[in-house]
N, C-alpha and C positions, 0 to 999 in steps of 0.2 A: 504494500500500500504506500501509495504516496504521504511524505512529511507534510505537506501540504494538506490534503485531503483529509488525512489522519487531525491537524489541527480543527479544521472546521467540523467533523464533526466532535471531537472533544468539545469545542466552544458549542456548539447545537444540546449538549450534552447539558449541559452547563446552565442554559438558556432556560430549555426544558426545567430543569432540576430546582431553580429558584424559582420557579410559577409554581411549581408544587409542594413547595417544604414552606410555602404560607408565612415566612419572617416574619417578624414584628419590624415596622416600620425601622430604627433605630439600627438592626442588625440585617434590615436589606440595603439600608445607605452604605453600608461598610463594603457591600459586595455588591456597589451598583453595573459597576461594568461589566457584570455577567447577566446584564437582565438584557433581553433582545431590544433592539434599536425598533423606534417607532418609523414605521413607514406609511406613505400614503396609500392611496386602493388597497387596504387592507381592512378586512371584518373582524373586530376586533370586541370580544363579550365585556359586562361588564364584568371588574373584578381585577382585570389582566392589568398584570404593571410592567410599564415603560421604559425606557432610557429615553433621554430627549435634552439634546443642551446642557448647560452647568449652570452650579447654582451661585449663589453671593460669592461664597467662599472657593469657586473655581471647579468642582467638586461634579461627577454625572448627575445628573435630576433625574431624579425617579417621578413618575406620574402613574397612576394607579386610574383604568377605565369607568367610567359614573355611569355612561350608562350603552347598553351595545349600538354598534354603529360600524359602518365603514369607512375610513378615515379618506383625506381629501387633501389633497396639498395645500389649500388655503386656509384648515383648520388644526392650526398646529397647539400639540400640548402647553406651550408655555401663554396661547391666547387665548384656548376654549373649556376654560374653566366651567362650563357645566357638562362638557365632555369627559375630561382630564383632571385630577386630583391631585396637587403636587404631594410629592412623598418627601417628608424629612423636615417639617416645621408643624409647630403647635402655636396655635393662636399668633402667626405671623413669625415667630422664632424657631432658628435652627434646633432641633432635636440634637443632641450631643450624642455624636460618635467619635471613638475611640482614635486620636488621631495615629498614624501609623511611623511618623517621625517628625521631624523640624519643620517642611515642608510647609504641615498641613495643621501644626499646631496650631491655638488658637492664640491671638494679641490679647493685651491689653482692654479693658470696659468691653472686650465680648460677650454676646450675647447668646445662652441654650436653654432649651430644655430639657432634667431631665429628670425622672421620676417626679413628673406631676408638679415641679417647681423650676420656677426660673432663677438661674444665675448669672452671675458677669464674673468676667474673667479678672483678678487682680494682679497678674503677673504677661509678660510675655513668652510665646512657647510653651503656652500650657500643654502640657501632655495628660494630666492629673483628670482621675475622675470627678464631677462634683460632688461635696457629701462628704469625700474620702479623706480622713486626717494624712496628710503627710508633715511629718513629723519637721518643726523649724520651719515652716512655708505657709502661709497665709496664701493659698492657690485661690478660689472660690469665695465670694459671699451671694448671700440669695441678694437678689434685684426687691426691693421694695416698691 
């Protein structure tokens, strides 16, 4: 078999595999690049979630289907929000995931969600969960 060949379907595999292992919001943003890319002239149920664009923080946008349809080039997820559902914010703020290095850390008065409360970020490079004592660092305080 072809390397090539062999890749795509891994990646098909993949695609497949996060439509049905149902994530929680928070832990399908971590693995957004395996979620299949939105196409147009496609029938699309509701339920099914997305790839489409980046979000604030540079990051793939997930969008999650509202309600079924078949898609259309002039009705793109990041503009038909009673089609489309973005995935990875609550009441307007990023959902906090796990950043994976420097990169993608969060700054300074950042703003997440997460277990049902909002925080901002007090340090730069946050890598830290919110909530979670680290010891000597004053990382998180909740957002009043």
């Amino acid at each position: 078999m072809h390397k090539y060949l062999a890749a795509k379907q891994i990646r098909r595999f993949f695609e497949i595999m996060t439509q049905e292992m149902e994530l929680e919001e928070s832990i399908a943003m971590e693995v957004a690049d395996l979620y299949e890319p939105w196409k147009p002239e496609k029938n699309y149920p509701a339920g099914k979630i997305l790839k489409y664009g980046v979000n604030e923080d540079n990051e793939t946008q997930l969008y999650k289907v509202q309600q079924q349809h078949t898609s259309q080039s002039n009705w793109l997820p990041s503009q038909e929000l009673a089609l489309y559902k973005p995935i990875g914010f609550e009441d307007g703020i990023p959902i906090w995931t796990e950043p994976s290095g420097a990169h993608d850390a969060y700054g300074i008065d950042d703003k997440v969600r997460h277990n049902g409360k909002t925080w901002v970020s007090l340090i730069a490079g946050n890598i830290w969960e919110p909530g979670v004592v680290v010891p000597g660092v004053d990382t998180w305080i909740l957002d009043s």
